[in-house]
C-alpha positions in Angstrom: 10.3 -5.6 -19.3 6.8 -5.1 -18.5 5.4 -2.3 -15.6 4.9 -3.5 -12.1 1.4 -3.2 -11.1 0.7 0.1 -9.1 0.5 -0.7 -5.7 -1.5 2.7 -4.8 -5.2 2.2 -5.0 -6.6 4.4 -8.0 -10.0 5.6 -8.7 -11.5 6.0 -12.6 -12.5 9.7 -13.4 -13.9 10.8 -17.0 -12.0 13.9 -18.6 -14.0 15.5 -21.6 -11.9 17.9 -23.2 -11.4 19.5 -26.5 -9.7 18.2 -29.8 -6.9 21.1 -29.9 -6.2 20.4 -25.8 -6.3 16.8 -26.9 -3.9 17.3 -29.6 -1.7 19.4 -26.9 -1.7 16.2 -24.7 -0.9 14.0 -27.6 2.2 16.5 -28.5 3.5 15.9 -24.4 3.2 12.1 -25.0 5.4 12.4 -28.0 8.1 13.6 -26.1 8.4 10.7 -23.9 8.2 12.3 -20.5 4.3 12.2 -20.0 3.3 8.4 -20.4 2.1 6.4 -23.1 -1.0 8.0 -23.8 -3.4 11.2 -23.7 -5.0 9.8 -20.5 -1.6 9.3 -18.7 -0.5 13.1 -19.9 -3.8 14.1 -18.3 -3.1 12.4 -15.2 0.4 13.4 -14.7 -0.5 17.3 -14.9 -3.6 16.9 -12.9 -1.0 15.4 -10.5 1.6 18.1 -10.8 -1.3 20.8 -10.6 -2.2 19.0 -7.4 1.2 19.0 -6.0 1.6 22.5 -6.7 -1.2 23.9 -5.2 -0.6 21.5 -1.4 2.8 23.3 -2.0 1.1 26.7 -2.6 -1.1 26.2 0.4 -4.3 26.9 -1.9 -5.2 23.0 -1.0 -4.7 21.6 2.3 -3.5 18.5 2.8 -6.2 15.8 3.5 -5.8 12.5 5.9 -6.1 9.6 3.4 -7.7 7.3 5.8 -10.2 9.4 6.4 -10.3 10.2 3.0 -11.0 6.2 2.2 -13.6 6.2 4.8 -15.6 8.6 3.1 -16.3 6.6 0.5 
């Protein structure tokens, strides 16, 4: 059964990295838990680093309306 659309609004960014982190992210894909591709495995620890730093309190939190009204 196919993926429902993502209903939260998502932006395009442009990762250059090298082959042997490539490869690393290709190795996280191949166990299943990280999505179907190098660019999901990017996006998922860029997520989790996220997360752990608002949890950390070395981000703060940001209002995402006003966040969409910066744009």
């Amino acid at each position: 059964m196919p993926r429902q659309p993502n209903s939260v609004k998502t932006v395009t960014l442009t990762v250059s990295t090298t082959p042997h982190v490539y490869e690393y992210l290709v190795s996280l894909v191949d166990t299943g838990l990280f999505g179907k591709n190098p660019a999901d495995a990017a996006e998922r620890l860029i997520a989790r680093g996220v997360e752990g730093h608002l949890s950390e309190g070395t981000l703060l939190r940001t209002d995402p309306a006003r966040a969409r009204r910066n744009k």
